[in-house]
N, C-alpha and C positions, 0 to 999 in steps of 0.2 A: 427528424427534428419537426415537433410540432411549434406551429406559431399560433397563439390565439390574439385577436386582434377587434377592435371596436369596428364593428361591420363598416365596410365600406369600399367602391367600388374601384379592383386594378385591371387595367388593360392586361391582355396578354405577353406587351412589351413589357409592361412594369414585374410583372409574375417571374420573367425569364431572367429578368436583371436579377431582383432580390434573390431566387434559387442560385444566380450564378454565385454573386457574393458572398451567401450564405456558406453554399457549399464550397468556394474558395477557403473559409476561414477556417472551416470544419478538416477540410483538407490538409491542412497548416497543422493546426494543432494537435491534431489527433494522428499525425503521421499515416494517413490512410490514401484512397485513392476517389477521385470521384466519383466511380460509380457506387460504390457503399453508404453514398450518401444522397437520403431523401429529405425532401421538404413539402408540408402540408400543416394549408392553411387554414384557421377554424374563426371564422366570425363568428361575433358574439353580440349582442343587443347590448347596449348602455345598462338597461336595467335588471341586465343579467348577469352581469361581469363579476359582481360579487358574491352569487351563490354557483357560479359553473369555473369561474375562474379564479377571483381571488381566496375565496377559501379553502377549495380542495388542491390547488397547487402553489399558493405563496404560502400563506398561515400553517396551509396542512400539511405542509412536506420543507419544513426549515433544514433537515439537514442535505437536501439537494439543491436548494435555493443558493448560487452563486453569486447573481446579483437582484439585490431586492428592487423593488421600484420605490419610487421618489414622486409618489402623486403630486399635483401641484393643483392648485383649485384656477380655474379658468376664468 
């Protein structure tokens, strides 16, 4: 599982949590086991988010896209 995310700084408490979660839910659903399941993290610049991330994997790949995002203006 990749996560791409607006850069920003997790402890190694916080990394272990969200892998555990993650990989919990993956676990669940996919009737698998935990170790078949990875997780890595890809920071992204604000000003990049829409030529590395929102194009080539929201826009550009609709029929893998299960859930779209719901930007909200800040």
């Amino acid at each position: 599982m990749d996560i791409s995310y607006y850069d920003r700084e997790f402890t190694d408490e916080q990394k272990d949590r969200l892998a555990k979660a993650l990989s919990d839910v993956v676990v669940e659903h996919f009737s698998t086991y935990d170790g078949a399941v990875s997780v890595s993290l890809h920071p992204v610049d604000r000003e990049d988010w829409q030529d590395r991330v929102f194009e080539p994997r929201i826009t550009g790949l609709p029929d893998r896209l299960i859930k779209a995002p719901d930007y909200r203006s800040a």
